[in-house]
Phi, psi and omega in degrees: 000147208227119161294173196225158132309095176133342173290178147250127184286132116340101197304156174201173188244098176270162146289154174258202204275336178245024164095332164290166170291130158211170193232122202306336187289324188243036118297334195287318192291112167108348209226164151235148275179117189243078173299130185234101173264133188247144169336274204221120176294148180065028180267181192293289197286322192297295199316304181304306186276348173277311240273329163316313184264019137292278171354302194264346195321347201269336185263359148279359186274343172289344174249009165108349214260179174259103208229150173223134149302117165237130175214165182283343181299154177311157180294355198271303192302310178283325152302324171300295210283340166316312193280319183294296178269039206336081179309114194285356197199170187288115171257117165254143162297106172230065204277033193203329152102346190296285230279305199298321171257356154287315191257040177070014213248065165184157191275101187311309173221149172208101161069038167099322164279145169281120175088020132349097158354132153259199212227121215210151167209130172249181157227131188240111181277187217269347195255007181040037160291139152307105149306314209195158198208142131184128196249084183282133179262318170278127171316304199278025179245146203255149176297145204268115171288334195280262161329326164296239203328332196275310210282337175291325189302000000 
């Protein structure tokens, strides 16, 4: 399933770097809410785009948003790797492949595996209509960050 600009998510629930639950309904309140799912922690290009959106985090916070990481690696995986780059925002787990296949955003096989995150950037508003969209099949291009911020602005 290929999400759209103008849909609505579903609401849903990962674990964070400590093993809790959270939930786009309350990522969501009040905010809007800027999902990045990426492949894999500690590969080249994801380490440049979350330590890039850790960099910028002050002008989404100046706009209200929220921002999360979603990837299949584990929550064990992601603290370190949250810890290791100090990451300014939530890396949720989505070790079970739903949210990642809810939101059209994954790879049947990448480089031999199954089930991967693509390297993906939705916006989500408080009423959890899709704002903004882009979904990349090659992994190693970073998402236009440029367009993310004009479409938050």
């Amino acid at each position: 399933m290929k999400l759209n600009k103008g849909d609505k998510v579903s609401n849903f629930t990962l674990q964070d770097t400590k093993g809790d639950n959270v939930e786009l309904k309350d990522l969501a309140k009040g905010s809007k809410v800027l999902i990045l799912f990426f492949p894999l922690a500690f590969s080249s290009t994801c380490t440049e785009e979350l330590c890039q959106t850790r960099d910028n985090m002050k002008f989404y916070n100046s706009l209200s948003t929220t921002v999360v990481g979603i990837s299949v690696d584990s929550f064990f995986t992601l603290r370190e790797f949250k810890k290791a780059n100090n990451l300014n925002f939530t890396l949720l787990s989505d070790f079970n492949k739903e949210v990642s296949k809810q939101f059209g955003a994954i790879y049947e096989d990448y480089f031999g595996m199954k089930g991967v995150s693509k390297r993906a950037s939705f916006i989500v508003n408080d009423q959890h209509e899709i704002e903004y969209v882009e979904v990349l099949d090659d992994s190693g291009k970073l998402p236009d960050f440029k367009s993310i911020q004009k479409a938050l602005s």
